[in-house]
N, C-alpha and C positions, 0 to 999 in steps of 0.2 A: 498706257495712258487712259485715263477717265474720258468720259463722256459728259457734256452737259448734259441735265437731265439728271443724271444719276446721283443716286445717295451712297455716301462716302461716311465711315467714320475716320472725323481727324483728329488724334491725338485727345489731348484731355477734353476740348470741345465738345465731342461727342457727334452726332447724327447730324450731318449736313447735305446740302444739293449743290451740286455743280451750279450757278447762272453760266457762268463762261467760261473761255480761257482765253484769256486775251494778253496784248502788251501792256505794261501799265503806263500811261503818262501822268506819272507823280515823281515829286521830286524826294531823289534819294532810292528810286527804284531804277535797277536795270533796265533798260529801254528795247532789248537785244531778248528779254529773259521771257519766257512765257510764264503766265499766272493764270493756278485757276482761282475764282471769284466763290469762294461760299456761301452759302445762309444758313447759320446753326438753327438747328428744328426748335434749339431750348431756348435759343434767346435770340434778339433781336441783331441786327449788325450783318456788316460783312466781311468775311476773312480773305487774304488775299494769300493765298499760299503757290511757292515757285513750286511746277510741275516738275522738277528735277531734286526737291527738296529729301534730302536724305535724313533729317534731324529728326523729323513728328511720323510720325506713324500715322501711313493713311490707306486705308482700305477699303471695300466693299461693303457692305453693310449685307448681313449675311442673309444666305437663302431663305425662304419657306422651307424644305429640306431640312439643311443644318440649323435651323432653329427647333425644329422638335424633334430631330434627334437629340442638341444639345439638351434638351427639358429632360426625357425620356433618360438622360446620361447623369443628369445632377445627383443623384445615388454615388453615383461611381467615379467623379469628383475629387481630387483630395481636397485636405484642411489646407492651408494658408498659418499654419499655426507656430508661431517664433514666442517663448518664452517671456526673452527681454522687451521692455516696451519701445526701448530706441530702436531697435533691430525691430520690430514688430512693425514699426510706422516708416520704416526702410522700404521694407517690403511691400507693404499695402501701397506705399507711390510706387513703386517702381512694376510693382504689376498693374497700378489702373496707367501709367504712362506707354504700357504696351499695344496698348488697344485690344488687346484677347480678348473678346467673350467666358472664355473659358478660366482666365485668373478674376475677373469680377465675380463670377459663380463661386471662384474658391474665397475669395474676399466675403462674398454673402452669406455662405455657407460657414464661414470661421465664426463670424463676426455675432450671425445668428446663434450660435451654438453656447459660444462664449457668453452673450448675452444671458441666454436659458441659466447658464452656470451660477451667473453672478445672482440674478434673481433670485434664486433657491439659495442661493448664500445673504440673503437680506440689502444685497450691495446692488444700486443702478448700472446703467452700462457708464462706462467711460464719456467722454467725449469726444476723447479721440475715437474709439471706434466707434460712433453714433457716425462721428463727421465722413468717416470713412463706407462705413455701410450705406449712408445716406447716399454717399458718391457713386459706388459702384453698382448699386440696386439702381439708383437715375440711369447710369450706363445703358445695361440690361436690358431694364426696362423701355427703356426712350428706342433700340435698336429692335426689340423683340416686339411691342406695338406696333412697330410702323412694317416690319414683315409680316407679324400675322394678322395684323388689322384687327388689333384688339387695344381699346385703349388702354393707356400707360396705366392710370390709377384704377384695373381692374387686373393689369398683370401679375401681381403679385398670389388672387387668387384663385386664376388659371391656373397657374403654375401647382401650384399646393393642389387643385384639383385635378390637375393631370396627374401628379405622383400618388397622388390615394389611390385614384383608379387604376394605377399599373401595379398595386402589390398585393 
């Protein structure tokens, strides 16, 4: 079980803080059920997710540690890379619905590559993978800021600067 205080990623929501866990007295909520109470970092509101909830994925919001190892690893990463576009937009949900750090990286990494591709081919990126890159770099981002204490809109070139200096 979580701590209040602590930061959680919930499902597609992203980077939240425990306020509570209390009972809820609302109607249409278990009374019997314990809830913990969120505040998403990215936007305003609160989530009321059961502490028993086995549907969303919710976890830790990851180490100082495993966030630069995972940097130091984006090299070594595979692609995310499906052919077909139905099958291609299968995948990109069902890997950002996992909560992995590690499928967003391959999501950014595909989606980047792919992008490069099209450019040199005279053609924009899609929109679907705009909407998708745009998703999972937020991810990322919004979880790898608030562990390294690096703001969000300079993550991007941390990142790029950390992998030049390691090759």
């Amino acid at each position: 079980m979580f701590e209040v205080g602590e930061y959680v990623v919930y499902g597609v929501k992203g980077v939240c803080r425990i306020e509570e866990i209390t009972h809820l007295d609302m109607p249409g909520a278990d009374k019997d059920r314990l809830y913990y109470v969120l505040t998403p970092m990215a936007e305003g509101g609160k989530i009321y997710a059961p502490t028993d909830n086995q549907k969303i994925a919710m976890r830790r919001v990851i180490t100082r540690e495993e966030a630069n190892r995972l940097i130091s690893e984006i090299p070594e990463i595979e692609l995310l890379w499906v052919p077909d576009d139905k099958q291609r937009e299968a995948k990109y949900k069902e890997a950002l619905h996992t909560g992995d750090y590690r499928a967003w990286v391959s999501i950014v990494k595909t989606l980047y590559l792919r992008g490069k591709e099209r450019s040199a081919q005279g053609k924009k990126i899609t929109a679907l993978d705009e909407r998708y890159m745009r998703t999972a770099a937020n991810e990322l981002y919004s979880e790898l800021s608030l562990t390294l204490e690096i703001p969000k809109d300079e993550m991007e070139d941390y990142i790029r600067e950390r992998l030049k200096a390691a090759r």
